[in-house]
matplotlib code that plots the C-alpha trace (Angstrom):
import matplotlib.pyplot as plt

x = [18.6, 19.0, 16.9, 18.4, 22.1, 20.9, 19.5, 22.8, 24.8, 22.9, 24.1, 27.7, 27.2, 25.8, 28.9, 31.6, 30.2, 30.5, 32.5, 36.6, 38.9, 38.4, 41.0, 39.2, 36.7, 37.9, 39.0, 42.6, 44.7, 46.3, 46.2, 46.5, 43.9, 41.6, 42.1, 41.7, 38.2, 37.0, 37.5, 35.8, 32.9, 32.1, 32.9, 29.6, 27.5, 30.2, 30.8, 28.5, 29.3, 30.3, 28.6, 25.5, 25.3, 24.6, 26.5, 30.4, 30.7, 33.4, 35.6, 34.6, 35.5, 38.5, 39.6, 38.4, 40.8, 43.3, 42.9, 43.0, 46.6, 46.9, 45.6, 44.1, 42.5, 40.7, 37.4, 34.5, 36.7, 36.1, 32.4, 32.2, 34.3, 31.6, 28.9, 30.6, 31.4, 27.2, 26.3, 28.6, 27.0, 30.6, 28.9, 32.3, 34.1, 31.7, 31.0, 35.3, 34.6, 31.8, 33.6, 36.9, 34.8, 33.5, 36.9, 38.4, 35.9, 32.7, 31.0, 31.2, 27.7, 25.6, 22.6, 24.8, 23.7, 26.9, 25.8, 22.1, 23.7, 26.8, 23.9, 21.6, 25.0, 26.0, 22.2, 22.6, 25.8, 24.2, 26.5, 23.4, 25.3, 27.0, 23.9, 22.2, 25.1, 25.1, 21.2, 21.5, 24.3, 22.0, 18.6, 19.9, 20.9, 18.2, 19.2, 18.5, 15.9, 12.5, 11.6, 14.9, 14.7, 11.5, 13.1, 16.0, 13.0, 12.3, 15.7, 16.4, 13.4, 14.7, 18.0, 17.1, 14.7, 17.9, 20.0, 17.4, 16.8, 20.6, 20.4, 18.1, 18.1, 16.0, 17.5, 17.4, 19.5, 18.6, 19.4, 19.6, 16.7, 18.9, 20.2, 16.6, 15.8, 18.5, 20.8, 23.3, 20.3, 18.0, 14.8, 12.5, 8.6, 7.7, 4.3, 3.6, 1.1, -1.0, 0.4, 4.1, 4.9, 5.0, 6.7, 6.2, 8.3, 10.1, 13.1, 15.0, 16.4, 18.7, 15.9, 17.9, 14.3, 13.5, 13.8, 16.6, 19.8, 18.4, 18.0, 16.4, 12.7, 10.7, 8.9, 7.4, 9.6, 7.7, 9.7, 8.2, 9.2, 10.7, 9.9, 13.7, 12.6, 14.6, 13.4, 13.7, 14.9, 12.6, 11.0, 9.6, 5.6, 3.9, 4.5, 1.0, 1.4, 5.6, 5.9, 8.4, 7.2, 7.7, 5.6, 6.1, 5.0, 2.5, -0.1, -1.5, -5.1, -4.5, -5.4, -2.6, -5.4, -5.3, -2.9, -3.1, -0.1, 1.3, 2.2, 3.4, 3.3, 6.1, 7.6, 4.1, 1.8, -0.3, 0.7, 0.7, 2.4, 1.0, -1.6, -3.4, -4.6, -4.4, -5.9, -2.9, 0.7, 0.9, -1.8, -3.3, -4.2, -5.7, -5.5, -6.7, -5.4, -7.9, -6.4, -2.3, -3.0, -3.2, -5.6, -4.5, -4.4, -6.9, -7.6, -8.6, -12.0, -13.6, -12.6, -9.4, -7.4, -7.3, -5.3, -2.9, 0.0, -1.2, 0.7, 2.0, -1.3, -2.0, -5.4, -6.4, -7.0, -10.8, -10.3, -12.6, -10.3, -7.2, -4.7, -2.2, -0.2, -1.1, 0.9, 0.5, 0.3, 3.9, 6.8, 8.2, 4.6, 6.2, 7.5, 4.5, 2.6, -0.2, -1.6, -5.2, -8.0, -10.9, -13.4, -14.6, -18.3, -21.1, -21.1, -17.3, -15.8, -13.5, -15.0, -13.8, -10.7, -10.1, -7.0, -5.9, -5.9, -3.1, -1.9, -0.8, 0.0, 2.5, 3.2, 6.1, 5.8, 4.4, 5.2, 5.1, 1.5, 0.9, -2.3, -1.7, -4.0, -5.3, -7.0, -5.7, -2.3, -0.8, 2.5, 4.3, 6.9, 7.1, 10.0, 7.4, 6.7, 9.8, 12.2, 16.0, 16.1, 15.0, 12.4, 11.8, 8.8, 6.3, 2.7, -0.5, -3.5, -7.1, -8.9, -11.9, -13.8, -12.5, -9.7, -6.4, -4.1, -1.1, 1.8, 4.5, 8.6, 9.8, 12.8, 16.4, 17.9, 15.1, 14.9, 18.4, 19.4, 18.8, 16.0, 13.5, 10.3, 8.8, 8.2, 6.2, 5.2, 4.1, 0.1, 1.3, 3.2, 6.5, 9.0, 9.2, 10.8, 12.4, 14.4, 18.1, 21.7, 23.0, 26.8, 27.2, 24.4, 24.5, 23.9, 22.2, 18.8, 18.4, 15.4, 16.2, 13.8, 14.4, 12.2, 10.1, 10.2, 6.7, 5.8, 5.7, 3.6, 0.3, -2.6, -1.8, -3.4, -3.5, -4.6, -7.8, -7.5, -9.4, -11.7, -15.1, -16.4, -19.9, -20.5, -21.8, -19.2, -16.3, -16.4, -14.3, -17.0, -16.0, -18.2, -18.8, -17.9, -18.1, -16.1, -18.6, -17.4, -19.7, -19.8, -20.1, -21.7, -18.7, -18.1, -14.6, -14.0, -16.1, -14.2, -14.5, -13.1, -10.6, -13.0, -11.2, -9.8, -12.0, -9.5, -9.3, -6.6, -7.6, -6.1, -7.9, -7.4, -7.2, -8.7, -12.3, -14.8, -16.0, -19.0, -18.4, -21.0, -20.5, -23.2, -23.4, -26.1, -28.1, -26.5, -27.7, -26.4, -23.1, -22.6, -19.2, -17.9, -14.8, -13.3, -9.7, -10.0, -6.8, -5.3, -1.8, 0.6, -2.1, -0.6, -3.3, -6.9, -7.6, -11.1, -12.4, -16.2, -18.5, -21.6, -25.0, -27.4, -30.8, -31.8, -30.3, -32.2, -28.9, -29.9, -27.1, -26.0, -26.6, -23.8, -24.0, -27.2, -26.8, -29.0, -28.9, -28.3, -31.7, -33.9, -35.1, -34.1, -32.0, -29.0, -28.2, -25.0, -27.1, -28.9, -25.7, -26.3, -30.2, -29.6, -27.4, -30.3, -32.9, -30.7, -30.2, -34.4, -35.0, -33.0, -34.0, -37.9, -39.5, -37.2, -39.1, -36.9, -37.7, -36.3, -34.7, -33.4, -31.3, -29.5, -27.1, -28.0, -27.5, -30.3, -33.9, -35.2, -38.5, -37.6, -34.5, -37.3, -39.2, -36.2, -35.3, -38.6, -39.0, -35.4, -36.5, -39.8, -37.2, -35.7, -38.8, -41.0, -37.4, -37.9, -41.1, -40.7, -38.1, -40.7, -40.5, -43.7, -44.9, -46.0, -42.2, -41.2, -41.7, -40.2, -39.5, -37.8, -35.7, -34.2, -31.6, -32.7, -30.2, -26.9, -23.9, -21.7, -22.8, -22.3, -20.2, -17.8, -17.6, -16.4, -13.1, -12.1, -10.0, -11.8, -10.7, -12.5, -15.9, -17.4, -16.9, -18.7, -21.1, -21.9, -21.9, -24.8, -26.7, -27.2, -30.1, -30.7, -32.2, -33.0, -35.2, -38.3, -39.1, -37.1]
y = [14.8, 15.7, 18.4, 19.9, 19.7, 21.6, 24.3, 24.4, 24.6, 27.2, 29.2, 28.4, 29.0, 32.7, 33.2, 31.8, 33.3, 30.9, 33.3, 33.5, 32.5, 34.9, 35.5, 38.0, 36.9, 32.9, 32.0, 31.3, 33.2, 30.5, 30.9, 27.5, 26.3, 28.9, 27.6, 24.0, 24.8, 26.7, 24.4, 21.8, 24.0, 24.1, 20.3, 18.8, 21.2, 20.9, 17.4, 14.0, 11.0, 8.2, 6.2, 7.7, 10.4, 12.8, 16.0, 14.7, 15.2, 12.8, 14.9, 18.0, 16.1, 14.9, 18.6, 20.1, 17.7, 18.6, 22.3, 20.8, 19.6, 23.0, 24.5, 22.2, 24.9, 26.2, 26.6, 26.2, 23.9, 21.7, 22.6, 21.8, 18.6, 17.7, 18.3, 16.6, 13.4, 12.7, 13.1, 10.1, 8.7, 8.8, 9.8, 9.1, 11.5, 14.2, 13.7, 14.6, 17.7, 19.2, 18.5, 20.3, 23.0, 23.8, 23.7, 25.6, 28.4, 27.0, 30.4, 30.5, 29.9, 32.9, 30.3, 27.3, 25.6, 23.3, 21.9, 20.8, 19.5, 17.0, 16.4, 14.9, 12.6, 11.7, 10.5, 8.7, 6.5, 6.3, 8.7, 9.8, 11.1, 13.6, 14.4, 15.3, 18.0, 19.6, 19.2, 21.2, 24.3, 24.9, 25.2, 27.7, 29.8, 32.7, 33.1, 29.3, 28.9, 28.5, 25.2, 23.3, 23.8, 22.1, 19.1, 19.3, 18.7, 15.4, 14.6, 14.9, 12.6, 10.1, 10.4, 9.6, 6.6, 5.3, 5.4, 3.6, 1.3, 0.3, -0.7, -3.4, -4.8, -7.4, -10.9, -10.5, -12.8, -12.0, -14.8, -14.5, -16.2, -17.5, -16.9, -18.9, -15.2, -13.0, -11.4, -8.8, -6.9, -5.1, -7.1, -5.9, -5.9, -9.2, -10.8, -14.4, -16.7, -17.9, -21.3, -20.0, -21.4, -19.1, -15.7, -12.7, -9.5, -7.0, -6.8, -3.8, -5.0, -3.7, -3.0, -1.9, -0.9, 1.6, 5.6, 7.6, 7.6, 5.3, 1.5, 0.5, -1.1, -2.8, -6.1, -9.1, -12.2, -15.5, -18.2, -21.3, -23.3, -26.4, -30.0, -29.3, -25.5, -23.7, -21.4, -22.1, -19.8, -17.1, -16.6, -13.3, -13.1, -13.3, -10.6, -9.0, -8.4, -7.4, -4.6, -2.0, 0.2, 0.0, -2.7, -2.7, -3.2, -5.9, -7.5, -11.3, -12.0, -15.2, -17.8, -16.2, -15.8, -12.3, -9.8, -6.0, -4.0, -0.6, 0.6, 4.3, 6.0, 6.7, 9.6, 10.5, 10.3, 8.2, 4.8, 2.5, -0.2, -2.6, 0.3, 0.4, 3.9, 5.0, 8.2, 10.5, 9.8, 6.2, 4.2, 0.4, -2.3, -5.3, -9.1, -12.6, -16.2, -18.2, -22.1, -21.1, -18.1, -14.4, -12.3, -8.5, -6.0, -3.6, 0.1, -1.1, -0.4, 1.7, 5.3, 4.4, 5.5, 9.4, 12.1, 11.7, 9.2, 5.6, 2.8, -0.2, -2.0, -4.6, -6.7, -8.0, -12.4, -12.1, -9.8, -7.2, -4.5, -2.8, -0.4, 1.3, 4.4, 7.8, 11.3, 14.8, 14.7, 14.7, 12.6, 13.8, 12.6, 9.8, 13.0, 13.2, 10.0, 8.5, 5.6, 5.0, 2.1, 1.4, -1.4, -3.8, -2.9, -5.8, -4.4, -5.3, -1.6, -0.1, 2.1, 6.0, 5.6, 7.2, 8.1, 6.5, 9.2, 11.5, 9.2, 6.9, 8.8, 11.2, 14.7, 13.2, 10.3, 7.0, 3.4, -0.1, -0.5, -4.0, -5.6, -9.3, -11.9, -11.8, -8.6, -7.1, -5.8, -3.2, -3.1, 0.1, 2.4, 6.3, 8.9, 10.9, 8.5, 8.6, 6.0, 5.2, 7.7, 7.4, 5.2, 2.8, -0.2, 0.3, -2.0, -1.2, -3.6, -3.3, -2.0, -3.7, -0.7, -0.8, 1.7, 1.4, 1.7, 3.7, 2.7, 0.3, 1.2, -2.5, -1.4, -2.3, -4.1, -4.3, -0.7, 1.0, 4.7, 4.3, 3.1, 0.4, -0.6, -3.7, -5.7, -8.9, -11.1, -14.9, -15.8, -17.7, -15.0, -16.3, -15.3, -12.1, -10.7, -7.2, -5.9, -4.3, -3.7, -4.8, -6.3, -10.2, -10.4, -11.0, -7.2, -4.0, -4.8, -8.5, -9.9, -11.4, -13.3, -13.5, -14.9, -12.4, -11.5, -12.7, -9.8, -8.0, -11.2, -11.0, -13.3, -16.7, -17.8, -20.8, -21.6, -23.6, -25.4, -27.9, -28.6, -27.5, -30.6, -32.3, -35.0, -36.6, -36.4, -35.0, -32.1, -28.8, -26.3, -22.5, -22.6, -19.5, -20.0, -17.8, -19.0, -17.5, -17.0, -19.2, -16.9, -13.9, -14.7, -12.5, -13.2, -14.0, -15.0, -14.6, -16.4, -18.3, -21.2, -21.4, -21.2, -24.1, -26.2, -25.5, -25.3, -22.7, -21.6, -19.0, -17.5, -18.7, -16.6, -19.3, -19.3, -19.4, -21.9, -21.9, -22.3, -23.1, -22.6, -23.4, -22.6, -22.2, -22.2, -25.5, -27.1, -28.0, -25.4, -27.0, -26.9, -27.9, -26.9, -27.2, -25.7, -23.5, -23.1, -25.2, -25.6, -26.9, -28.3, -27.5, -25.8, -25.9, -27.7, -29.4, -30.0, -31.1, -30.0, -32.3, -30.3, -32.4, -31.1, -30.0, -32.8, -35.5, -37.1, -36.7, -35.6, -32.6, -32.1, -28.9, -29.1, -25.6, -25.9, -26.9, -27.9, -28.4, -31.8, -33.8, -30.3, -29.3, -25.0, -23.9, -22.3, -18.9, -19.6, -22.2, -18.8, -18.1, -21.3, -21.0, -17.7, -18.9, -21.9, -19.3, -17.3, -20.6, -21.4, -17.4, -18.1, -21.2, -20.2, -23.1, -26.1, -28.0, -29.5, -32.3, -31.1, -34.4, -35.0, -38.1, -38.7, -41.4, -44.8, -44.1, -43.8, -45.0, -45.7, -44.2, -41.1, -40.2, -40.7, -37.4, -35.5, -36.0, -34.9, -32.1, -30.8, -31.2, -29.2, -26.5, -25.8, -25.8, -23.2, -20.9, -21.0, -20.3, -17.1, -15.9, -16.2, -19.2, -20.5, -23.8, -25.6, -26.1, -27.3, -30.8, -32.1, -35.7, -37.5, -40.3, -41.0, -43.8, -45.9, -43.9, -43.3, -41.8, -44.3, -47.6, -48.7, -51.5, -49.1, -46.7, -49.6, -50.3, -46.3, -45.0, -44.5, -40.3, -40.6, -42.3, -39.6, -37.1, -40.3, -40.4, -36.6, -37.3, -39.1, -36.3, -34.3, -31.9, -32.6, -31.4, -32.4, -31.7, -32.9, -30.9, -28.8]
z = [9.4, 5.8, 5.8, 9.3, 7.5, 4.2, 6.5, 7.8, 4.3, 3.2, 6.0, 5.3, 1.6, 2.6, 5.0, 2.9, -0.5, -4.1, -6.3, -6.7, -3.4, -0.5, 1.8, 4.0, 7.0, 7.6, 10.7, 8.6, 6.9, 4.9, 1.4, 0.5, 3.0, 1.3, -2.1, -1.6, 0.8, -1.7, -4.7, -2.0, -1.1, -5.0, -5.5, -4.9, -6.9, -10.1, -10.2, -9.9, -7.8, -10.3, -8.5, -7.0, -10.1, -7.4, -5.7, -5.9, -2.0, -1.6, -3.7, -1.5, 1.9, -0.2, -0.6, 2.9, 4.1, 2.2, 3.4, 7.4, 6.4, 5.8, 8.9, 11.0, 13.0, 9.8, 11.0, 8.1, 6.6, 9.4, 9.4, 5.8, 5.9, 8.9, 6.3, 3.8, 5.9, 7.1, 3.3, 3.0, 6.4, 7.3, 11.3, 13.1, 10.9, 10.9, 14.7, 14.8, 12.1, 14.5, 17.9, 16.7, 15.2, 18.9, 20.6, 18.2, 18.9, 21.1, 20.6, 16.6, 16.0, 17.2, 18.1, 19.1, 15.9, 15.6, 18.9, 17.6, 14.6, 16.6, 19.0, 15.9, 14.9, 18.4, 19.1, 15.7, 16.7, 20.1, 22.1, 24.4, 27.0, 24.9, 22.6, 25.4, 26.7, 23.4, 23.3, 26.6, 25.4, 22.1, 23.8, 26.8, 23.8, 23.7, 20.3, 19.1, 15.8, 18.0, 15.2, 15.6, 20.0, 19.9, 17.5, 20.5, 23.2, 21.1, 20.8, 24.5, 25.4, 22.7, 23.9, 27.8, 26.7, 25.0, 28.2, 30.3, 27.5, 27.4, 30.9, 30.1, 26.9, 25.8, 24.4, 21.0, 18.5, 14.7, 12.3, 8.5, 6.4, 4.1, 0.1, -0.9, -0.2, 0.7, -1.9, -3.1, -3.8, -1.2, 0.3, 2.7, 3.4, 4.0, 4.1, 5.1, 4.9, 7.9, 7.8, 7.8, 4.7, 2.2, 2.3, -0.3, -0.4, -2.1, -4.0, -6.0, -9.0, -11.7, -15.1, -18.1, -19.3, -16.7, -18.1, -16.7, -14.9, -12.1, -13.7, -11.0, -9.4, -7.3, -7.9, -5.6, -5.0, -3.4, -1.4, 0.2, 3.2, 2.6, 4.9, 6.5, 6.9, 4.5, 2.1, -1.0, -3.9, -4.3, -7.7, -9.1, -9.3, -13.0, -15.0, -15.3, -11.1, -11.8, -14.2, -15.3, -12.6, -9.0, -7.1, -3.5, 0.0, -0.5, 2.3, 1.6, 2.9, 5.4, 2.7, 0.6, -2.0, -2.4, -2.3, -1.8, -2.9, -3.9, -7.3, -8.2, -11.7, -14.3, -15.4, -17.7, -14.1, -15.8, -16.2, -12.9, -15.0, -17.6, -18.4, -15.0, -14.1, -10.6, -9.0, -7.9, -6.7, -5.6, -4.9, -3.6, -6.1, -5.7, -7.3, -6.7, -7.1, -9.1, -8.9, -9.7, -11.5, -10.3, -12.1, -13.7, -10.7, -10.2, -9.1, -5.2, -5.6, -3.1, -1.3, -0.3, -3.2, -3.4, -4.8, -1.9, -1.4, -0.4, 0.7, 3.6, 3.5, 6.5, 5.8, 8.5, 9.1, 8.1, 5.0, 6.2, 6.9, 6.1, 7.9, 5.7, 5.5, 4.0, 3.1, 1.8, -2.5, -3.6, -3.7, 0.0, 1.1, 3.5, 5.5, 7.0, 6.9, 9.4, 9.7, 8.2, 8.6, 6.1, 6.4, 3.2, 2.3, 1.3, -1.7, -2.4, -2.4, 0.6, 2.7, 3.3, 5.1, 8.6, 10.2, 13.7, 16.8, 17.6, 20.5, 17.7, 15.1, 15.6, 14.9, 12.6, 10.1, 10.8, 8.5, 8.3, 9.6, 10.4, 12.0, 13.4, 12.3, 16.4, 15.0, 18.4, 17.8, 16.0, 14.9, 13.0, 12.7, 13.8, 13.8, 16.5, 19.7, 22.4, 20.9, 20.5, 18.3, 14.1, 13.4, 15.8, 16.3, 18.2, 19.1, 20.5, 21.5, 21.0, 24.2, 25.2, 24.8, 21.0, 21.2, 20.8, 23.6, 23.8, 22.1, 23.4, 22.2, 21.2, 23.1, 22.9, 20.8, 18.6, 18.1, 17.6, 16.9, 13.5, 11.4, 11.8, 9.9, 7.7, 10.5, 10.0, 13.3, 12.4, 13.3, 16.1, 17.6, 18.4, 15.4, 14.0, 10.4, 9.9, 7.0, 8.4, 6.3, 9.4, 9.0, 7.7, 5.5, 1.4, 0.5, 1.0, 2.9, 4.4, 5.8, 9.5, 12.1, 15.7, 18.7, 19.3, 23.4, 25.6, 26.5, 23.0, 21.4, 20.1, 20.8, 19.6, 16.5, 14.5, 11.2, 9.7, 6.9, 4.3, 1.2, 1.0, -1.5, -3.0, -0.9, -3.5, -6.9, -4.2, -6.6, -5.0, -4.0, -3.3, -0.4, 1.8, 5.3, 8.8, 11.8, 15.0, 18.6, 20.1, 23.6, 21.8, 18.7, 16.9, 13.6, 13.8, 10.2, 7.4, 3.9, 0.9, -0.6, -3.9, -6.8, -8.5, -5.8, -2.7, -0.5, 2.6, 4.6, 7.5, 10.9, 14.1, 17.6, 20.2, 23.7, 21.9, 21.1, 17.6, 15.4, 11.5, 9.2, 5.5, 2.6, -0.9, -3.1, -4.1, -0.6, 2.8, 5.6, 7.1, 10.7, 13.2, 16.3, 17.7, 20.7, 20.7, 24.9, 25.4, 22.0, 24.1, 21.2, 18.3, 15.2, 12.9, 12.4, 9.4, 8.4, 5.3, 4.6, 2.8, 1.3, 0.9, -1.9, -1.3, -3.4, -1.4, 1.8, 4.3, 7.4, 8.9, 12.5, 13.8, 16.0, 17.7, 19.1, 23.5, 25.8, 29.7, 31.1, 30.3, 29.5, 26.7, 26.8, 24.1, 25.6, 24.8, 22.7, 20.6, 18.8, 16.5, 14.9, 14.3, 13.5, 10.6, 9.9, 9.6, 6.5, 5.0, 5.1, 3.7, 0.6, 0.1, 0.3, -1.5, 0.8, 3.8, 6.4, 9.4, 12.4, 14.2, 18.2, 19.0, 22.3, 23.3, 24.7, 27.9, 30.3, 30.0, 26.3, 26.8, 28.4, 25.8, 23.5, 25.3, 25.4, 22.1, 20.6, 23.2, 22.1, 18.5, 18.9, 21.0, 17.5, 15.8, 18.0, 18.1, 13.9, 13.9, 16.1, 13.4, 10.7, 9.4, 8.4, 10.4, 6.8, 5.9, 9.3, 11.0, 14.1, 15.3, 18.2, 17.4, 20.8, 20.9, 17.5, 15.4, 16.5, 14.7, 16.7, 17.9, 21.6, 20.4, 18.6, 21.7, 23.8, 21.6, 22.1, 24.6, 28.0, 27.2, 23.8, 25.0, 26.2, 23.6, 21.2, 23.1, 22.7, 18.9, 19.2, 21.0, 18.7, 16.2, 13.0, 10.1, 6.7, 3.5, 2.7, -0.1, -2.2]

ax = plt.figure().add_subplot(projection="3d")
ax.plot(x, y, z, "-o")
ax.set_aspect("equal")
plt.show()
């Protein structure tokens, strides 16, 4: 809008001329009037805002009105005073300015440029119906500016979305987080943990240290969920992540372990705060909690940082890749933004970054990219898709055939006519954040939540935590661990645990059934499965992982490997896990194992016995056909003699839980003979 309006001033400044009052070629011939428009026109570009420190337009709409007392039918007065008034975001009173300009004369503009211009505020305030009317007069004008009719096309679709919108708006009840967060200054962008209870964002602060007339930055606030579910005061981050500079827009990795964030250079272009260099205009850094402590940011490593304008990253639940938004070199680069994707190499670095297709990113500017931890939907901002005018939300899901589908308007009232962005939806899907100056809140920018409607949810997730730990001392272990569709055999997760504590927190889609398989070097290959088909009143899944060194004669389940009712045929899904056994065996080249079957006491002794060796020897003949040589494999049947649970502890559980006992004791194991 700003940019439409200078175009316009110009204009006016060419008619009216800057020099000494005129009192030739206004619509008035009121000296006074003349005198008090003209000390307004000059106003703004002689005086500063005492507050802003910018152009003193108050003063000029002060003195345009002044010269309407005069002659309320004094044309560019009104035009300027209209001017004058959106500066100010003053809409209503500019909206007046405009509308009396055009009944005073409806033909004054020779391209019905006044109309364009009411049209952009009436869409603004929401006035559809009447944006659309003037929308209509300026583009049947053969003489309208050919770039602003095809902004008027845009405008027109926006404003007859709106209208339908209206007629259906969705329940939609934004509630303040709260002053643990919220303040007199401006917050916005917020991140959140997987688990829901910790929050990062950012906040502009008054710095008496920052250069120039603006005291002003950004820097990351953290607030954590208390038992009665309020959050608690917010506290800035450590001061080698915080600088003097701007820090901003920040994305945390699920375990809230690593955090991905934008920085942008002083006044010398150089210095990205704290000394870190960066490679042009703003770009991505990166940073890592080691135990309670965040490490100094770095340069994102990789080809994602460029001589462009980088920022709004979005990891995604697994770590493995990133959306974020890119613009043009330059400080206007956010005027024409897109959305961008780059995936994390094995060796560490960020791959080059593509840009998302032209069906989602716009002709205009898009923001606020954010990928939910179901790795399936796509939340973000544009000022180009049909929408209630501004910038407006929009989603998009992941296509089976791996594209993105087009995108979904939030709607009304989540999307209003004027900006919306920095949306954050929760891993389970139900309770959505947004940043809005919206009346009743503490100041400036608030951050709200509200229930986010079914139909705009994403793929429920949960979240999977615990300790990775020596079975033997109970030592913390920062094992490596990958969560594996067991269907699929898609690597759904791939993580690591805290280097100090061993602790893991991760997102988990539900509606799969999962493989976990835990290593680290000098340990036995881990192995669980658990199913997320029907995960009815589940939050989260805790499960602590005990590690077994190679040393140590423990036998391990191999609980992903399946066979058919009484046969001995690996089923298909049982090749992820062997898969993952074989790995283990090729970097551990000098270990033997004993490949072991057991089945349940159920059903005659001497034939579990068969099966249980036959299953074992299953295993063993699928090893040796990846490569593994026979003379570090041996297979036994065990049967019945060594169950995990004994038949007199299955008969005290609940009839529900026998049968899954039971299945515990049928079951592959493995476990070294020589190291």
């Amino acid at each position: 809008m700003k940019y439409i309006i200078l175009s316009f001033s110009l204009l006016l400044l060419a008619a009216c001329g800057t020099a000494q009052p005129r009192f030739d070629g206004y619509s008035t011939k009121n000296k006074k009037a003349i005198k008090l428009f003209e000390q307004g026109k000059e106003a703004p570009r002689l005086s500063a805002d005492p507050r802003t420190k910018g152009p003193d337009y108050a003063t000029g709409l002060k003195l345009m009105n002044q010269s309407l007392e005069k002659d309320p039918n004094f044309l560019e007065a009104h035009l300027f005073a209209g001017e004058f008034a959106e500066y100010l975001r003053d809409y209503d009173e500019a909206i007046l300015h405009y509308k009396r300009a055009l009944e005073i004369n409806p033909t004054h503009s020779f391209s019905n440029s006044t109309n364009f211009y009411l049209a952009n505020l009436q869409q603004a305030q929401g006035q559809y119906g009447d944006a659309i009317k003037n929308l209509d007069i300026f583009m049947q004008n053969r003489n309208a500016n050919v770039e602003l009719v095809l902004q008027a096309r845009d405008m027109r679709a926006n404003c007859e979305f709106a209208q339908k919108a209206l007629e259906s708006p969705l329940d939609f009840n934004p509630i303040n987080i709260g002053p643990g967060i919220n303040t007199a200054d401006p917050e916005y962008f917020p991140t959140i943990t997987v688990d829901g209870k910790t929050i990062l964002f950012t906040r502009r602060i008054e710095d008496g240290r920052v250069m120039g007339n603006f005291k002003e930055q950004e820097d990351f606030f953290v607030s954590s969920l208390s038992d009665k579910n309020i959050w608690g005061t917010a506290i800035a981050m450590p001061d080698n992540v915080n600088t003097v500079n701007n820090e901003g827009a920040p994305t945390l990795a699920a375990d809230g372990r690593s955090l991905v964030f934008v920085a942008c250079p002083d006044a010398s272009g150089i210095d990205y705060g704290h000394g870190r260099l960066g490679r042009g205009s703003c770009d991505l850094f990166y940073t890592k909690k080691l135990g309670s402590r965040w490490s100094d940011p770095i340069n994102l490593p990789g080809l994602v940082n460029s001589f462009h304008w980088e920022s709004q990253p979005s990891l995604s639940s697994d770590g493995k890749t990133m959306y974020f938004i890119r613009g043009i070199r330059g400080r206007n680069a956010t005027d024409d933004s897109d959305i961008y994707v780059t995936h994390l190499q094995e060796d560490g670095t960020w791959g080059k970054a593509e840009r998302l297709p032209n069906y989602i990113n716009s002709p205009k500017k898009e923001e606020s990219v954010l990928i939910h931890p179901d790795g399936k939907t796509l939340y973000f901002a544009s000022h180009g898709h049909v929408g209630m005018g501004g910038s407006d939300l929009f989603m998009s899901r992941l296509k089976d055939d791996g594209t993105w589908g087009n995108p979904i308007n939030l709607g009304y009232p989540i999307n209003t006519p004027y900006d919306e962005n920095s949306l954050m939806v929760s891993p389970e899907g139900e309770v959505a954040f947004f940043a809005s100056n919206r009346e009743g809140g503490y100041g400036d920018l608030d951050i709200y939540y509200f229930i986010m409607p079914e139909h705009l949810r994403p793929t429920r997730t949960l979240y999977f935590e615990g300790m990775v730990y020596d079975i033997v001392t109970r030592r913390p272990i920062p094992g490596k661990f990958k969560l594996i569709d067991i269907k699929t055999g898609e690597e759904v997760v791939y993580s690591e645990a805290d280097n100090i504590t061993g602790e893991f927190t991760v997102s988990l889609p539900v509606n799969r059934e999962y493989a976990l398989n835990v290593s680290y070097p000098g340990y036995s290959f881990y192995s669980k499965n658990f199913n997320m088909t029907d995960p009815e009143g589940l939050d989260a899944v805790h499960m602590d992982v005990p590690l077994v060194p190679l040393n140590v004669d423990t036998p391990v389940s191999l609980e992903n490997v399946f066979f058919d009712l009484s046969k001995s045929t690996l089923r298909p899904e049982s090749f992820v896990e062997l898969d993952r056994l074989v790995e283990f065996l090729e970097k551990n080249a000098t270990i033997s194992i004993e490949l072991g079957g057991h089945t349940d006491t159920r059903g005659d002794a001497k034939e579990n016995q068969i099966l249980s060796e036959a299953r074992a020897k299953s295993v063993y003949t699928y090893l040796i056909g990846k490569g593994i040589k026979a003379d570090r494999l041996a297979y036994k049947g065990y049967g019945e003699t060594l169950p995990k649970i004994s038949d007199e502890e299955i008969a005290k559980l609940p009839s529900a839980e026998q049968n899954s006992a039971h299945q515990s004791n049928r079951r592959t194991e493995y476990k070294t003979t020589k190291k």
